[in-house]
C-alpha positions in Angstrom: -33.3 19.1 50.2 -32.7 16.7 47.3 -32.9 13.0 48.4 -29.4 13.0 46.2 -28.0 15.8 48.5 -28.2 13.7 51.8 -25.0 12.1 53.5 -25.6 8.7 54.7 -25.0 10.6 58.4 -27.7 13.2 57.8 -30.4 10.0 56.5 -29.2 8.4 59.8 -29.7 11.6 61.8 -33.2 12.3 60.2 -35.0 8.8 60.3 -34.0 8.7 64.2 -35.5 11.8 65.0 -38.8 12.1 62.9 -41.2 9.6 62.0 -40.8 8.0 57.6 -44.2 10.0 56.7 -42.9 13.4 57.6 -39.4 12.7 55.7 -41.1 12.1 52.9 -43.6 14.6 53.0 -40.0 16.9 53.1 -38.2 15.1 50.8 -40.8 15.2 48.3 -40.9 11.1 47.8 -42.9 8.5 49.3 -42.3 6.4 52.4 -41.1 3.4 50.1 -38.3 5.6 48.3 -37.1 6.4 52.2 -37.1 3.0 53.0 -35.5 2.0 49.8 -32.7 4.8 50.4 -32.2 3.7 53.9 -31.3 0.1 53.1 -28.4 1.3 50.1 -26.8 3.3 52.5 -27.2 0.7 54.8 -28.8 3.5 57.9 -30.7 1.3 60.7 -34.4 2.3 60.8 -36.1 2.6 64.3 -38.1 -0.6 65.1 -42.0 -0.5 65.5 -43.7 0.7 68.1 -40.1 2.9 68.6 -42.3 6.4 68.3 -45.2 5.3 70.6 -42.3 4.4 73.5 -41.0 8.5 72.2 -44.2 10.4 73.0 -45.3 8.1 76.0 -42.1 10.0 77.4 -39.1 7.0 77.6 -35.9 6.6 75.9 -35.5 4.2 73.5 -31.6 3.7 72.8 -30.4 4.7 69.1 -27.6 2.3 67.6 -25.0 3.2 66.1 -24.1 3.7 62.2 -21.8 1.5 61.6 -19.4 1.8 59.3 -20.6 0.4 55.2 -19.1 -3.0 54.1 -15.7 -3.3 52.9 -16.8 -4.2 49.3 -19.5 -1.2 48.8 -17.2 1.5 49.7 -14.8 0.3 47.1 -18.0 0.3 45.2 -18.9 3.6 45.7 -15.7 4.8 45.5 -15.2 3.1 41.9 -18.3 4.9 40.8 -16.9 8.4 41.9 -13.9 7.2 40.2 -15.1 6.0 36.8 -17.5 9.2 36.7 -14.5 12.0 37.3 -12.4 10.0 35.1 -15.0 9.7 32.1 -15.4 13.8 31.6 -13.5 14.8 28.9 -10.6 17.7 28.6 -11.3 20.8 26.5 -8.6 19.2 24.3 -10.0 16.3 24.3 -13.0 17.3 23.1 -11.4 19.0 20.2 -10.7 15.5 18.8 -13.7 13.8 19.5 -16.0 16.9 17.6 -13.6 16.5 15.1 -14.4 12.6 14.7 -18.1 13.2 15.2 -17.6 15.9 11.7 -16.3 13.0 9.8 -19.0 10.7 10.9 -21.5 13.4 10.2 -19.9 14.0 6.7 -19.9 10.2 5.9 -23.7 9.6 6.9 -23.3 8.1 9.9 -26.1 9.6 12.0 -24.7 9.4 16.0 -27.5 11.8 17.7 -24.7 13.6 20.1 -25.1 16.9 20.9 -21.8 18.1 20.7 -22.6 21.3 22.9 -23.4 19.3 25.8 -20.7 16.8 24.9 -18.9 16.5 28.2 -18.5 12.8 29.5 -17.7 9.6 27.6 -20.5 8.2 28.4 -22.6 10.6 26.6 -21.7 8.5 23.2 -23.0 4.8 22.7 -20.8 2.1 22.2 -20.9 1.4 18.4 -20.7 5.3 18.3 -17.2 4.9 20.1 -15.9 2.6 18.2 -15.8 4.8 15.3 -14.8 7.6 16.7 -11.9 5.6 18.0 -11.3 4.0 14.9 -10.8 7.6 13.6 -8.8 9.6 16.5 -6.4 6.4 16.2 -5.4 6.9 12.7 -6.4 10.5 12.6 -5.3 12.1 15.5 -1.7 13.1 14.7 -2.4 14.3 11.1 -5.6 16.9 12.4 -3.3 18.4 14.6 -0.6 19.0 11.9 -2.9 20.0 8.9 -4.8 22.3 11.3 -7.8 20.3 11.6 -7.7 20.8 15.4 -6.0 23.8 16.3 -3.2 22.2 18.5 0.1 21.9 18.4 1.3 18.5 18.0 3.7 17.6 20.9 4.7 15.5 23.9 1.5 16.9 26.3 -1.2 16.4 23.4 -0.1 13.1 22.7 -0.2 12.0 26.4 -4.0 14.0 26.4 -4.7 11.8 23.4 -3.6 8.6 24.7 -5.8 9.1 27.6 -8.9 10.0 25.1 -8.2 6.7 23.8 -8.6 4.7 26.8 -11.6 6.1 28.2 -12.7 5.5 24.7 -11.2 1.7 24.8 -14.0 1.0 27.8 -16.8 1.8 26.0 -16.4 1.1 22.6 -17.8 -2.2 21.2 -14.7 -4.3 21.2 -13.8 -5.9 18.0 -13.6 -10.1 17.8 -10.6 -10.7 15.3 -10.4 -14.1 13.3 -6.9 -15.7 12.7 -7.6 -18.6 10.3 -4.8 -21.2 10.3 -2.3 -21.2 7.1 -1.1 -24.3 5.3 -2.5 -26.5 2.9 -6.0 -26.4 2.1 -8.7 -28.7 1.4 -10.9 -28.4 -1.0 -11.8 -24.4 -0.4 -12.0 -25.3 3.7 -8.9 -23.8 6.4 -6.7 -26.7 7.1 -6.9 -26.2 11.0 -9.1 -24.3 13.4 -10.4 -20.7 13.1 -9.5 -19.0 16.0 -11.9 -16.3 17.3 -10.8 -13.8 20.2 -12.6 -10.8 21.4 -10.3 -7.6 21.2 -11.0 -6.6 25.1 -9.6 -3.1 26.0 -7.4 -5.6 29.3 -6.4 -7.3 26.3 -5.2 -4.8 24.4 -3.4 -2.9 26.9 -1.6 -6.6 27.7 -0.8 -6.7 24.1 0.7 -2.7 24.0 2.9 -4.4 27.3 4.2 -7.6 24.9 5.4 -5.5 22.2 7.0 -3.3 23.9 9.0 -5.6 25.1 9.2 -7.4 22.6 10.7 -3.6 20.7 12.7 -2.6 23.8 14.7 -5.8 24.1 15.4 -6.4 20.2 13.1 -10.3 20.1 11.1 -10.9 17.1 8.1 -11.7 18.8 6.9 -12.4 22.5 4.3 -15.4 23.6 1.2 -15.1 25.7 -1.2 -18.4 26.5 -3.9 -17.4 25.1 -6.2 -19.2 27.7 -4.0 -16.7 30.0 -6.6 -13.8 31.7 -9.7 -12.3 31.1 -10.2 -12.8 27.3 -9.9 -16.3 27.5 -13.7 -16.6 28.0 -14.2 -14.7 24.5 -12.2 -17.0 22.6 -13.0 -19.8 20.4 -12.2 -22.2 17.9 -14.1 -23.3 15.0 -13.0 -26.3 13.3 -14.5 -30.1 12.5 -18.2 -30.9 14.0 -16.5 -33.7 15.1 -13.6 -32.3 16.7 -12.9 -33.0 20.8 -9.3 -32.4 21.5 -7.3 -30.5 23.6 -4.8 -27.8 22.3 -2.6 -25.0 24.0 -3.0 -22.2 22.0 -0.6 -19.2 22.0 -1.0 -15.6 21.0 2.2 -14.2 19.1 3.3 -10.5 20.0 6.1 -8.8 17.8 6.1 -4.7 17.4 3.9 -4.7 14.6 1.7 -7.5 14.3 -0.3 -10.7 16.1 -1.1 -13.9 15.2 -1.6 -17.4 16.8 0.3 -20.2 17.3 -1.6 -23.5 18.9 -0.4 -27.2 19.5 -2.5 -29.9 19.2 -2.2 -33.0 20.6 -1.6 -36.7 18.9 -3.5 -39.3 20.4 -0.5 -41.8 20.1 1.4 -40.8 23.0 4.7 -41.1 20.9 4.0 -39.2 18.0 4.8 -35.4 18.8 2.1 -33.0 18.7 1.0 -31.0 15.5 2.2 -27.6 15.3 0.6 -24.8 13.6 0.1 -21.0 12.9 -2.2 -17.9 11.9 -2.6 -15.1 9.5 -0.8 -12.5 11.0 -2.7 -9.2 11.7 -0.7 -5.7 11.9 -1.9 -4.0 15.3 -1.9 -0.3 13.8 -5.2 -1.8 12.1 -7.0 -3.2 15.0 -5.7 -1.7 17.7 -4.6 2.1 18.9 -0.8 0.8 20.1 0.8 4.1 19.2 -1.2 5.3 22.2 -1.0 3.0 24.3 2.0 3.2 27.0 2.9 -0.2 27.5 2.1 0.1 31.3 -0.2 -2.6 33.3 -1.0 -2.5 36.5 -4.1 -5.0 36.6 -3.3 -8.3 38.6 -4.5 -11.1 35.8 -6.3 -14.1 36.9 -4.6 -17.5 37.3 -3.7 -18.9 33.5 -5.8 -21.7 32.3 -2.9 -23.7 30.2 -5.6 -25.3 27.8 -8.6 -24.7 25.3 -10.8 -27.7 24.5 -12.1 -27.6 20.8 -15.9 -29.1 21.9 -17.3 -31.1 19.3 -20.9 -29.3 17.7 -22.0 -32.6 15.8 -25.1 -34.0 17.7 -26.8 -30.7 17.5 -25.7 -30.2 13.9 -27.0 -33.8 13.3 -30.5 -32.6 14.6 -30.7 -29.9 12.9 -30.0 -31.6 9.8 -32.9 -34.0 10.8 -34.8 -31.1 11.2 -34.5 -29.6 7.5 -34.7 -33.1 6.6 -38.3 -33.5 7.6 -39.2 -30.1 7.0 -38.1 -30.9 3.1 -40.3 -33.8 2.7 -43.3 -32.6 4.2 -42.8 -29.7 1.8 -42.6 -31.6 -0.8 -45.6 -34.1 0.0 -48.3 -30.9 1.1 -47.2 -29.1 -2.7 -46.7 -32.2 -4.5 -50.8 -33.4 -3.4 -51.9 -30.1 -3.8 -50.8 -30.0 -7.6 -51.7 -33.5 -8.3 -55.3 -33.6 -9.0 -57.5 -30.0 -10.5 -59.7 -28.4 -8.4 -62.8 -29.2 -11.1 -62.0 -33.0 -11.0 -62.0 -32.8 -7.3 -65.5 -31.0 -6.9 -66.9 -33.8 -9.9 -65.6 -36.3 -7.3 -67.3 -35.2 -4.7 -70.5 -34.4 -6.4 -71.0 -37.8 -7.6 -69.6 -39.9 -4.7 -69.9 -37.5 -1.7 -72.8 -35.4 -2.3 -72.4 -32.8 0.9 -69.5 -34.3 2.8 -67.2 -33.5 0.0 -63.9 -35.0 1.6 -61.5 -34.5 -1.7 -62.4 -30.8 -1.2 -62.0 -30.7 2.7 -58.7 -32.5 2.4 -57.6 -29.3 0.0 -58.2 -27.3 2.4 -56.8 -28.6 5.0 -53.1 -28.8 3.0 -53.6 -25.1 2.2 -53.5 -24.4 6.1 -50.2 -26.2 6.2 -48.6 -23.6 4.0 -48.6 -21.2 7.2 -47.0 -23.8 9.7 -44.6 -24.5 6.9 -43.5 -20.8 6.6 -43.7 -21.2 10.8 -41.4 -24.1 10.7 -39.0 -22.5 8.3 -38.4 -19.5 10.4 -37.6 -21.6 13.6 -35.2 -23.8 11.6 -33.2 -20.7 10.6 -33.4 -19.9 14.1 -32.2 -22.5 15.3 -29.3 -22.5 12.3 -29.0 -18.9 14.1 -28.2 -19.8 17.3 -25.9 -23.2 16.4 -23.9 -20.5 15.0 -23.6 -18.0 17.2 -23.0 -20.7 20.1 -19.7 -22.0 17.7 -18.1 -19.1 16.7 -19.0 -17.5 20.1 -20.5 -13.8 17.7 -23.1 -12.1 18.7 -25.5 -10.1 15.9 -24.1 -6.2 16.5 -20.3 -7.5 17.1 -17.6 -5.9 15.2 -15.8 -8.8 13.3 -12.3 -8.3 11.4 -10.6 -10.7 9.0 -8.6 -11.1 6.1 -10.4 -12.2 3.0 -8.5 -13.1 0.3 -5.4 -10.8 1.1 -7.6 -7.7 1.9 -8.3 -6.5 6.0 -11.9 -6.4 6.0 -14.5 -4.6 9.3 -17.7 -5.4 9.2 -20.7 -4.9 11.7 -22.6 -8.2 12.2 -26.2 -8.1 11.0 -26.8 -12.0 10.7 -25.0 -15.3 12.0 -25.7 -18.2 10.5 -24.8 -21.7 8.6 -25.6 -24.1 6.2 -24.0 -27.8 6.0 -23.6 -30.4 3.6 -22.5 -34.1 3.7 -19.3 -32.9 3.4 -18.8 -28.9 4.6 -20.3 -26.9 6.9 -19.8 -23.2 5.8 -20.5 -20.6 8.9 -22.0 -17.0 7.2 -21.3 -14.1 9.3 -23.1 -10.7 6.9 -22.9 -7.2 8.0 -22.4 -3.7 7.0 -18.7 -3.3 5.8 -16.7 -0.5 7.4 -14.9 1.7 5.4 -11.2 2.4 5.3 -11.0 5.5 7.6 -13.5 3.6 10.0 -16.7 4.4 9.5 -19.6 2.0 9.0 -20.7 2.2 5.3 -23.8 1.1 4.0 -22.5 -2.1 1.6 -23.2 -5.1 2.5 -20.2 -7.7 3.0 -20.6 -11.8 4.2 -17.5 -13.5 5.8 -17.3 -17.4 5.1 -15.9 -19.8 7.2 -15.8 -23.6 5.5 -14.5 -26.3 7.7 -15.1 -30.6 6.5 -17.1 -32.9 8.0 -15.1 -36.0 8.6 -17.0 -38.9 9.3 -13.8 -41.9 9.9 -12.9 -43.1 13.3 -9.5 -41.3 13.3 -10.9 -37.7 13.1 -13.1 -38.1 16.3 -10.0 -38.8 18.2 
């Protein structure tokens, strides 16, 4: 008998009537795995000296199994769940092999072996993605071309729709950017760049906004955007200096999102500033013809504010950082090309002899050439890290914007920044997904400029 196969009854019954060694012996696994086994299914084991009192002829009482705690039932019971729900429909699996072709065709290697393909869990996450990306856009017109021999209908687009959620919980969610519109400085965005991770709770929230928003004729409905789960995956990027409070909104109509977010004056009578996003159409980002509308999850209470932290101490360090690094660069190359390598062995001949210190020194500035390289690296890790803590990405997140008009995908390979006196530009590079969704191999870097204001009013 497997250890897998037992009931939590039938460990109870067995551990009460023979001693752990013989179990295991049975069981094929040591006395620790028994042990181990016993205390996640929560069976009592008999106390010591319990089998001594057994063969000396008494009785020792047995307790009784009591029932598991509340919380690991519903445990358990989620994990039956989430494993029955994750296997996949023969139909289902027509669309998915038929995804996993176009990846194939495209280069993307996946490693899935599509003739044991049976649960969702047998892809990987960035694997997902694309074949969501695909089956989103895809689905409908494979079924009428012939690609997958269905017939498109009522009952294969509910099938479908239910392909795409399981697919929603495990594919690498995407973190959109809404850059503020307006006026710009210089080449910088006029007002926070607003980052929020594309969450499958989120999206299903957003499928529920515009269809009311549809069903009840509005042009748009409003969510706070520090309302549920994904308000601890967004953030805004603006000013190092920045530390103000605003009550951002996230704008719903039937075809597209953007952000609305209020910030407030710091003269109580003035009114406070009022501005908006880039849209973003949610047939690009999002699989909303698939998505019912329907929302049974019981949010978490709504935070009514996001606080903008200020990121200017730690730039200022870095900064002091490079600074040093710069002149000590410049001092080690700058002595090392100063004076020949004859003229410094003369010198030491004639005024030295054996010490030679001109020739010591030399050598001692060509060791400094390895921490410098050293140094170097930990600065642009450190530049790596400043970054990622800002903008709140991750290398391997999947980052959509609009540059310069065009909808642009990319897979994050690199995070970083650079600043100036006056800018600080945030790089985000990548591999650039193509239009039908699936990750190309050109290279594409997003930018994100934003000023550095140094006046007392912009710290306010």
């Amino acid at each position: 008998m497997a250890k897998h196969d037992l009931s939590r009854e039938e460990l109870f019954a067995l551990v009460w009537e023979r001693p752990t060694s013989e179990i295991a012996t049975e069981l094929g696994i040591s006395d620790v795995a028994v042990g181990k086994l016993c205390e996640k299914l929560q069976v009592p084991k008999p106390p010591r000296g319990y089998w001594a009192r057994m063969e000396a002829g008494q009785t020792p009482r047995r307790p009784a199994l009591k029932a598991f705690r509340e919380e690991l039932e519903a445990k358990r019971k989620s994990r039956i769940q989430a494993r029955t729900a994750g296997q996949f429909t023969e139909l289902q699996l027509k669309f998915v092999n038929a995804a996993l072709d176009e990846l194939r065709k495209r280069g993307v290697e996946h490693h899935v072996d599509t003739s044991r393909l049976r649960h969702v869990l047998h892809l990987d996450q960035d694997v997902a993605a694309q074949v969501l990306l695909w089956i989103q856009s895809q689905a409908q017109k494979w079924a009428q071309n012939g690609r997958v021999g269905v017939n498109w209908g009522p009952s294969v687009r509910t099938s479908v729709g239910k392909l795409v959620e399981r697919l929603m919980l495990l594919a690498r969610p995407q973190l959109l950017t809404f850059e503020t519109e307006g006026k710009r400085h210089s080449f910088s965005a006029p007002g926070p760049v607003v980052f929020v991770r594309w969450t499958s709770e989120l999206q299903t929230r957003i499928a529920t906004l515009a269809a009311i928003a549809r069903d009840q004729n509005l042009s748009h409905v409003v969510q706070p955007l520090s309302a549920a789960d994904h308000a601890w995956s967004s953030n805004h990027l603006y000013q190092p200096e920045a530390d103000f409070i605003v009550n951002s909104y996230l704008c719903i109509s039937p075809e597209a999102a953007w952000i609305e977010w209020y910030r407030r004056s710091w003269r109580e009578e003035n009114q406070p500033e009022r501005h908006s996003t880039s849209k973003i159409k949610l047939r690009d980002v999002m699989p909303i013809d698939f998505l019912d509308g329907e929302e049974d999850r019981v949010l978490p209470p709504a935070i009514a504010e996001a606080k903008v932290k200020p990121y200017q101490a730690r730039l200022q360090a870095l900064d002091e950082a490079e600074r040093i690094h710069e002149m000590i660069t410049n001092a080690a190359y700058a002595m090392d090309r100063s004076v020949p390598d004859e003229v410094l062995a003369m010198a030491d001949r004639i005024w030295f002899g054996a010490e030679r210190p001109f020739r010591a020194a030399r050598d001692a500035f060509a060791h400094i050439e390895t921490d410098l390289e050293r140094w170097e690296q930990q600065i642009e890790a450190e530049r790596s890290q400043l970054a990622q803590a800002v903008l709140g990405v991750r290398p391997g997140d999947i980052i959509v914007s609009q540059q310069n008009g065009a909808f642009v995908r990319i897979s994050a390979e690199s995070v970083s920044l650079y600043s100036t006196d006056k800018h600080v530009t945030f790089l985000l590079s990548g591999r650039r997904f193509r239009k039908d969704g699936t990750l190309g191999k050109m290279n594409e870097t997003m930018s994100f400029v934003v000023d550095r204001v140094q006046n007392d009013e912009s710290q306010r």
